[in-house]
N, CA, C and O of each residue as an XYZ file, in Angstrom:
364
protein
N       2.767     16.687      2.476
C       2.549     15.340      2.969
C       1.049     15.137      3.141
O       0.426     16.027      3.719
N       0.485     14.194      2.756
C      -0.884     13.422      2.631
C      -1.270     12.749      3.760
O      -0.670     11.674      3.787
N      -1.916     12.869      4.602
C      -2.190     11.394      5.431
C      -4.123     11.285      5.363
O      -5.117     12.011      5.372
N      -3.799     10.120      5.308
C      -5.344      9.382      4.925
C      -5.235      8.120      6.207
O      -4.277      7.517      6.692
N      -6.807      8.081      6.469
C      -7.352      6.900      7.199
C      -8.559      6.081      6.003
O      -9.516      6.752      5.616
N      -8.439      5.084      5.663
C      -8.831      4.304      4.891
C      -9.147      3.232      5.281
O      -8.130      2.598      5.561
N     -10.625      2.307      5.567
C     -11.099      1.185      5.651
C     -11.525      0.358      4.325
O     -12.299      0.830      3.492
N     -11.151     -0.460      4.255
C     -11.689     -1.024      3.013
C     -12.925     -1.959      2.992
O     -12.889     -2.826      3.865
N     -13.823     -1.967      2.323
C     -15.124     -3.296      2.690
C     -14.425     -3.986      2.740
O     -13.603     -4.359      1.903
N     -14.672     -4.376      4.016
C     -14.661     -6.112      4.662
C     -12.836     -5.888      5.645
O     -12.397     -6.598      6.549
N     -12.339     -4.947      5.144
C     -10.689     -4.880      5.959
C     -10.780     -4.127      7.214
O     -11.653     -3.796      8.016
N      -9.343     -3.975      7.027
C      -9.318     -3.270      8.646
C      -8.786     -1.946      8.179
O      -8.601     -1.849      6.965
N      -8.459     -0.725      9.072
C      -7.898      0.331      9.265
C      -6.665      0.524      8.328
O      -5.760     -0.267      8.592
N      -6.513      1.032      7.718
C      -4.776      1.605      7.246
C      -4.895      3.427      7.595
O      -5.712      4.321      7.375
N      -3.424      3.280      8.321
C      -3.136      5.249      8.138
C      -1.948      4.947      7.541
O      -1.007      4.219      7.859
N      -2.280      5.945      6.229
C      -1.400      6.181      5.312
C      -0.714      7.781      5.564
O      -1.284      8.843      5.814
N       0.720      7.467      5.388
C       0.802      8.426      5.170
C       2.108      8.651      3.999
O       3.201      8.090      3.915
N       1.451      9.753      3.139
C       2.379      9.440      1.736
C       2.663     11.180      1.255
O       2.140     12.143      1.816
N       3.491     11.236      0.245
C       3.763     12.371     -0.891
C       3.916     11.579     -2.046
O       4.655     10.595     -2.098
N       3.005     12.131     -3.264
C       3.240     11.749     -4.617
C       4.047     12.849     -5.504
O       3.997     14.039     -5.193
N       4.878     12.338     -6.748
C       5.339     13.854     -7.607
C       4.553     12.810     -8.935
O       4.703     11.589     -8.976
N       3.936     13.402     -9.684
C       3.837     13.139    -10.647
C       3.277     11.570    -10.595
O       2.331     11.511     -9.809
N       3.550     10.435    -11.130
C       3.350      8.984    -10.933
C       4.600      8.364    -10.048
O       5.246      7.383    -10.417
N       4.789      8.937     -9.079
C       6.241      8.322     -8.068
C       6.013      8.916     -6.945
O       5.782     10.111     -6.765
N       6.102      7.797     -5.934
C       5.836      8.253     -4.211
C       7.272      8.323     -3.858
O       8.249      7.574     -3.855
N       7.042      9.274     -3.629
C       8.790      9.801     -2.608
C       8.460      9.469     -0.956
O       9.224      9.070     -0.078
N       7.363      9.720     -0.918
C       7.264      9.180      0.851
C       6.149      8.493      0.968
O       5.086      8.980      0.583
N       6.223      7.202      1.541
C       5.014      6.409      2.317
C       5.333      5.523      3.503
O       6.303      4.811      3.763
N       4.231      5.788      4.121
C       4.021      4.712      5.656
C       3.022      4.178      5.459
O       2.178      4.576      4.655
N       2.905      2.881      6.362
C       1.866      2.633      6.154
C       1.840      2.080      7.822
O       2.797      1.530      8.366
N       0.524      2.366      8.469
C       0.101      2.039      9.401
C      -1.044      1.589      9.580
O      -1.816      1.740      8.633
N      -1.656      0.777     11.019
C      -2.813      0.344     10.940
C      -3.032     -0.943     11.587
O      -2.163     -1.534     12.229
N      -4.322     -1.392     11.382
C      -5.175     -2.371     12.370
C      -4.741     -4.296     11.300
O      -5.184     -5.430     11.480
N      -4.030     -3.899     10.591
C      -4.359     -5.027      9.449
C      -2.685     -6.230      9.839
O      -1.712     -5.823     10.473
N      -2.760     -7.034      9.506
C      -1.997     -8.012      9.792
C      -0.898     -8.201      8.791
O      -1.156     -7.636      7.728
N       0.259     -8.833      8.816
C       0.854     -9.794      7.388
C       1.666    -10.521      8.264
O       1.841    -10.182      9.435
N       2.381    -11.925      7.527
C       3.275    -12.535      7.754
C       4.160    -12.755      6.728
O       3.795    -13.392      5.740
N       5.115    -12.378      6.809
C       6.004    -12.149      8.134
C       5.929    -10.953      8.154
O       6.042    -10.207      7.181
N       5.641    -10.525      9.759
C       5.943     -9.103     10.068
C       6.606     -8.734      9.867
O       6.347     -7.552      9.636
N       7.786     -8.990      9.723
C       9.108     -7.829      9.593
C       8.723     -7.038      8.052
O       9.091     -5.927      7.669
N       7.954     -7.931      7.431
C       8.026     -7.614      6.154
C       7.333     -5.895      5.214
O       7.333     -5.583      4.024
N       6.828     -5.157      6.480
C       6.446     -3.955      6.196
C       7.186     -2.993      6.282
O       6.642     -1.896      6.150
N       8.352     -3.019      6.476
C       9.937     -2.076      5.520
C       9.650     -2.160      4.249
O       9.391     -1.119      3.645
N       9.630     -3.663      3.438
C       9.764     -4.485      2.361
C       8.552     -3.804      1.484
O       8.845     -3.283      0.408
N       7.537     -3.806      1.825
C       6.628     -2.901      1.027
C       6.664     -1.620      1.228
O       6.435     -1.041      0.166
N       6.788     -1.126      1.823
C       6.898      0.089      1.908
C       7.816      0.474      1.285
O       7.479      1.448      0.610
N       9.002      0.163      1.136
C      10.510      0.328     -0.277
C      10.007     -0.087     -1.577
O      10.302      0.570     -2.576
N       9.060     -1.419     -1.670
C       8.287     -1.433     -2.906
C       7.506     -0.102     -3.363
O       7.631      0.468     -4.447
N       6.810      0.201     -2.471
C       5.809      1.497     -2.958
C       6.864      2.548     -3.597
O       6.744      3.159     -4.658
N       7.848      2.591     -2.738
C       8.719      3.824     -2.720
C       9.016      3.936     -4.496
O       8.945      4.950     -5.190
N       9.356      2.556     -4.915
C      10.405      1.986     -5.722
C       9.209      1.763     -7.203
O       9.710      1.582     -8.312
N       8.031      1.794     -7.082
C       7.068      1.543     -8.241
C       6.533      2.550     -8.755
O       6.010      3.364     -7.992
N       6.516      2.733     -9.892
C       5.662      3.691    -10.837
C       4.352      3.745    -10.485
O       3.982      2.684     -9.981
N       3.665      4.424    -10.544
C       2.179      4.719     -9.852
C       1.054      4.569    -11.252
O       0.220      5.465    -11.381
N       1.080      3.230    -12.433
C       0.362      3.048    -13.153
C      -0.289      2.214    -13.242
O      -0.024      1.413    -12.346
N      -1.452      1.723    -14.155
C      -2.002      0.744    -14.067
C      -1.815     -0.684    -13.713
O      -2.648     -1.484    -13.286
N      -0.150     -0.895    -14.058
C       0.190     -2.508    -14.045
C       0.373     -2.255    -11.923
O       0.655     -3.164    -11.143
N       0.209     -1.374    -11.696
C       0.873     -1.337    -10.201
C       0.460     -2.212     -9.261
O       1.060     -2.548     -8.241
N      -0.715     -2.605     -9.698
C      -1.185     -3.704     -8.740
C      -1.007     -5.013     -8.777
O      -1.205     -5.736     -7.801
N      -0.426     -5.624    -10.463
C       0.084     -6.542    -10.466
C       0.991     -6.854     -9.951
O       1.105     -7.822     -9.199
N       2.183     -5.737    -10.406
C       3.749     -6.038     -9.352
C       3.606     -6.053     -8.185
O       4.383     -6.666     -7.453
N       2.071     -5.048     -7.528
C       2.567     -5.356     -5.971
C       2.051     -6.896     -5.490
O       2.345     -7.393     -4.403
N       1.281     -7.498     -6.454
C       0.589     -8.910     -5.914
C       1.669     -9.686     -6.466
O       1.875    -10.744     -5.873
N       2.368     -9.446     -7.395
C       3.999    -10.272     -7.857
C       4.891    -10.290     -6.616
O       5.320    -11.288     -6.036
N       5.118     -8.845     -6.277
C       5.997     -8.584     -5.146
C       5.817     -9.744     -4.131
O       6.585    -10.681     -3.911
N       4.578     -9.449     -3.547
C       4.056     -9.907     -2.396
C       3.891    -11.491     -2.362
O       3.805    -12.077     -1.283
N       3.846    -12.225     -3.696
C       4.085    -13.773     -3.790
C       5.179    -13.877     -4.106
O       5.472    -15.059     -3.925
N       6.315    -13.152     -4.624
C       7.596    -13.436     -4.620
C       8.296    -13.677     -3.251
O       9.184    -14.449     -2.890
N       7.820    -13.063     -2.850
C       8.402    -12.816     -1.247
C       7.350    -13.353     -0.036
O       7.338    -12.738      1.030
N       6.656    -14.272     -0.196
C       6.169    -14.752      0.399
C       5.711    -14.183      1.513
O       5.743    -14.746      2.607
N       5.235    -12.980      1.306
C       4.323    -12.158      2.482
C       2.685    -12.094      1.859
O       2.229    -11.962      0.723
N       2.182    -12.229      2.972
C       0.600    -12.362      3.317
C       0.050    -11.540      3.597
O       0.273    -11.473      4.806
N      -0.662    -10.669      3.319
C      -1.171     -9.644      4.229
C      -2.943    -10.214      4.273
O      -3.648    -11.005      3.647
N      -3.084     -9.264      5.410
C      -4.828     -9.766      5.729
C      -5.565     -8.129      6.391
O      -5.052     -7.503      7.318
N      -6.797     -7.713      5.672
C      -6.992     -6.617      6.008
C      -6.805     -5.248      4.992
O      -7.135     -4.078      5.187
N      -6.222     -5.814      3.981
C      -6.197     -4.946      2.686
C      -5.584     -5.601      1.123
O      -5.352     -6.806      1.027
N      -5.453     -5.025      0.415
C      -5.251     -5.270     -0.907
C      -4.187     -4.541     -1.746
O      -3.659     -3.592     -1.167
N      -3.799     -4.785     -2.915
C      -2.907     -4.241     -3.535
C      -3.370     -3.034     -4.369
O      -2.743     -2.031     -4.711
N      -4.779     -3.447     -4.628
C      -5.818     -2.445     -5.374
C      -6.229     -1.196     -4.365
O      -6.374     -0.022     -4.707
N      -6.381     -1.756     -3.017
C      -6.751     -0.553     -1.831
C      -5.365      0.270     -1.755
O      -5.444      1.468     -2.025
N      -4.083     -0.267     -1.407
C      -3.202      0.529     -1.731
C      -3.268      1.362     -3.158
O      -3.385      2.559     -2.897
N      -3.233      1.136     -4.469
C      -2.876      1.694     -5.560
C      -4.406      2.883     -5.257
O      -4.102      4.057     -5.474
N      -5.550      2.719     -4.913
C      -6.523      3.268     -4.554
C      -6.809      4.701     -3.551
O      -7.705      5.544     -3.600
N      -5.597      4.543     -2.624
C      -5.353      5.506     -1.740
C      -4.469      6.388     -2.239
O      -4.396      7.562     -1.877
N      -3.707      5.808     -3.162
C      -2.547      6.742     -3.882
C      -2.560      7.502     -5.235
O      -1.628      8.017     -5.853
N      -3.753      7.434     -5.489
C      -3.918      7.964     -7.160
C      -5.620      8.667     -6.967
O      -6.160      9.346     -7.841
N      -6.203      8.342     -5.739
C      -7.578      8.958     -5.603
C      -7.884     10.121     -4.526
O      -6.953     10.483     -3.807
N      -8.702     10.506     -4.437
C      -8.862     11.527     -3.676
C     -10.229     10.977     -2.503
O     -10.762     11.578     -1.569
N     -10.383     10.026     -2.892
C     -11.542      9.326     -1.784
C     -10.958      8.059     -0.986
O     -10.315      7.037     -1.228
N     -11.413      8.563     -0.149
C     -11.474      6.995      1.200
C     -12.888      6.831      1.717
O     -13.879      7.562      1.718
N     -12.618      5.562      2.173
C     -13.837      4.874      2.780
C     -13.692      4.714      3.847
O     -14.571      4.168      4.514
């Protein structure tokens, strides 16, 4: 198990905490200082992450996801997520 603290320029706090196999997360949380509406809605990504291939298009589906479903987030990105999960650096 992985856990990372990650700020992004200009965001707030995320603690991640994840396992990758190969391009597929078998475990992630996500915690932290950052906002969305609707709250309830961070199960909902977090089953997305679970549920997505870990490749290049990944950031599209999660910004698809996230306007499909009409959640907002404020304080991070879809790119800072795919960023924490395929790199070995935080900020």
């Amino acid at each position: 198990m992985t856990f990372k603290n990650f700020k992004p320029t200009g965001g707030k706090l995320l603690r991640i905490q994840y396992e990758t196999n190969n391009d597929n997360v078998s475990e992630f949380k996500l915690r932290g200082d950052f906002f969305m509406h609707p709250e309830s809605a961070l199960e909902s990504i977090e089953e997305f992450v679970l549920n997505t291939i870990l490749d290049s298009d990944f950031t599209n589906k999660m910004n698809q996801f996230l306007l499909e479903n009409q959640i907002q987030i404020f304080g991070f990105t879809a790119e800072n997520i795919y960023e924490i999960l395929t790199t070995n650096q935080c900020s």
